[in-house]
Every structure is written in structure tokens, then in C-alpha cells.
C-alpha positions as CSV (number, residue, x, y, z in Angstrom):
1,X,60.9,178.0,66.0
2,X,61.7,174.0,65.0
3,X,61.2,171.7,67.5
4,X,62.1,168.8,65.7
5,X,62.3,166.5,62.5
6,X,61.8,163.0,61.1
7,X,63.5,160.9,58.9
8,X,61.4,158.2,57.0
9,X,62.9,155.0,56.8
10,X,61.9,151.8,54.9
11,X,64.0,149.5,57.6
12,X,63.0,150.2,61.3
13,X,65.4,147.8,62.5
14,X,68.5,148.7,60.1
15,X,68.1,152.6,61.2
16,X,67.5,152.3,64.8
17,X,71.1,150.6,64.5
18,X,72.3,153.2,62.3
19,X,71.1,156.4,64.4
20,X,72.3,155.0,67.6
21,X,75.4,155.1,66.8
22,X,75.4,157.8,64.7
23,X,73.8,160.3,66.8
24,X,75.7,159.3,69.8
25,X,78.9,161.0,68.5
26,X,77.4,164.0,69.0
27,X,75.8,163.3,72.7
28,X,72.3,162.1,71.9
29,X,70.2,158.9,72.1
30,X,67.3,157.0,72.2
31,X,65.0,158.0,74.6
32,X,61.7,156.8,73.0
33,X,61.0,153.4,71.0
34,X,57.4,152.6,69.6
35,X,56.7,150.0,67.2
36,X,57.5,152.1,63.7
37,X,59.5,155.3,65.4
38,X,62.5,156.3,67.7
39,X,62.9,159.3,69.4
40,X,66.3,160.8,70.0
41,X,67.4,163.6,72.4
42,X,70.3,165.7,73.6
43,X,71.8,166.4,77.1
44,X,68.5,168.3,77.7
45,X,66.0,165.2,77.2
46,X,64.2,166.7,74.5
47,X,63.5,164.6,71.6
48,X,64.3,166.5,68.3
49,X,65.2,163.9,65.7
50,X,62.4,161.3,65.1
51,X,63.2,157.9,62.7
52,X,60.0,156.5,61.6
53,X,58.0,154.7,59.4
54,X,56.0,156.5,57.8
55,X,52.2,156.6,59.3
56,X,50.6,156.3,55.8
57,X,52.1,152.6,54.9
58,X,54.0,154.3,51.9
59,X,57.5,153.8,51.1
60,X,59.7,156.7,52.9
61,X,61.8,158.7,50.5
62,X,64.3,161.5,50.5
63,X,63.9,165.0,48.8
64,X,66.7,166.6,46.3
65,X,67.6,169.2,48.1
66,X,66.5,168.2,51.8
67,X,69.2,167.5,54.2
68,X,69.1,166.9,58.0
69,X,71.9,169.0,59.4
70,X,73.9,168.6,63.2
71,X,76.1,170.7,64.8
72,X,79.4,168.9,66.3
73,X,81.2,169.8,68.9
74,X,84.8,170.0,67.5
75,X,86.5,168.6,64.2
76,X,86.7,165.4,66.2
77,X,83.0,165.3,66.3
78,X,82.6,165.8,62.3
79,X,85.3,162.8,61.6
80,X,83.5,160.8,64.2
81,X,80.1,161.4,63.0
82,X,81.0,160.5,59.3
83,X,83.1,157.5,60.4
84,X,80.8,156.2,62.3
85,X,77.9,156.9,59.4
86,X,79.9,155.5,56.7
87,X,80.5,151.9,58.6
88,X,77.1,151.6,59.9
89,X,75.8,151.3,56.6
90,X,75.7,155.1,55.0
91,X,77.2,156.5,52.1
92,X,80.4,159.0,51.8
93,X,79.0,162.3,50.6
94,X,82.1,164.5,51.1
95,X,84.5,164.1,53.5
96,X,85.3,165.7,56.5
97,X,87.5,168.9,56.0
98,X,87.0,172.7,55.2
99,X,84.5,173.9,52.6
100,X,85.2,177.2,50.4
101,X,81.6,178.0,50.4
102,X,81.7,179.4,54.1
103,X,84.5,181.0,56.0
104,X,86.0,178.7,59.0
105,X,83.3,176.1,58.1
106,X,84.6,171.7,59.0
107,X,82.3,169.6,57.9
108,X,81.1,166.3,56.3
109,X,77.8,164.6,54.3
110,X,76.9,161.3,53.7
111,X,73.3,159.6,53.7
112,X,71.9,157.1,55.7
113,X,70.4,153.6,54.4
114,X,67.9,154.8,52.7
115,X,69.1,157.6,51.2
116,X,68.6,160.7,53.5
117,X,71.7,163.4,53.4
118,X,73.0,163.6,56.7
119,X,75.5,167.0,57.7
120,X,77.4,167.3,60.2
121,X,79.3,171.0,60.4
122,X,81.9,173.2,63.2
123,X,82.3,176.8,62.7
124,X,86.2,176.9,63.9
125,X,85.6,180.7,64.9
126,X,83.6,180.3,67.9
């Protein structure tokens, strides 16, 4: 079972600004802030999304292929979450809308400030 994940940053600062207002579109927020990470959490309290500097004093970077993925609440949610992303500093990876490679699938990707691909997705049959 995940309990969690973190996303290196090069810029504490820059994406503690970023992720606050990113994450909060889709009900979560800082609960924990040490020197070189943030801890975000749902309704529950439960930290699951870590930003931090990485531990060994190398530069962070992203993976081809990795992407951090969050679930929205509605379409509302999606256009929020990549709104939000895009004018805090991210980067439009698609827009929000329907995708042909899933059935009833809304969704959107952009990347954060230092390059990490952020989705957010609905499936509109629940």
C-alpha cells in the first residue's frame, strides 16, 4: 500500500508557494514545515505528499516517465488545479478536458518549477 510520495525541489521557498496553492484546490495543506521539507495532508490529517530538498545535497531532478498523479473532485477541480499550477509558476502540459486513452476520463498535466509532471484526473462515471 503507498503511503506517500516526495517531490525534490531545487527551490524550498519557490515550491512551498507553489504547492500551497496548488494542492489546496483539491482540499489539502501544509501541515508540517522543517527547514528543507513540507508535509501536505488531506481532510484526514495524514501527510502523503512531501516537497523536499533532497537529504543528499544533490540537485533534485525529475524522471521521464514519473508523474505525481491527484484525484479532483469534479471538472471544477481539474480546471482549478491546472489554473492555479500554471500561474504559480508551472508549465501547461495539456489542458484540462477529456482524453481518448480512457473512457469518461477529465483531466490535465503540467509540471511544477522544477520540472516534475503534476496530473490531476475525474472519472465522470462515478
Amino acid at each position: 500500500m503507498l503511503s506517500g510520495v516526495c517531490i525534490g525541489t531545487n527551490d524550498i521557498a519557490h515550491s512551498t508557494a507553489f504547492y500551497d496553492a496548488v494542492l489546496k484546490t483539491l482540499g489539502m495543506m501544509r501541515v508540517l514545515t522543517e527547514e528543507y521539507e513540507r508535509g501536505y495532508a488531506g481532510r484526514d490529517g495524514k501527510i502523503t505528499v512531501f516537497v523536499i530538498s533532497p537529504y543528499n545535497g544533490q540537485a533534485a531532478t525529475f524522471g521521464n516517465g514519473t508523474q505525481f498523479m491527484f484525484h479532483a473532485a469534479d471538472e471544477e477541480g481539474v480546471d482549478a488545479f491546472h489554473a492555479t499550477a500554471v500561474s504559480h509558476g508551472g508549465t501547461d502540459e495539456g489542458a484540462p478536458g477529456p482524453r481518448d486513452y480512457h473512457p469518461n476520463y477529465y483531466g490535465a498535466y503540467v509540471r511544477d518549477p522544477d520540472g516534475n509532471k503534476l496530473n490531476v484526473s475525474i472519472s465522470l462515471d462515478r
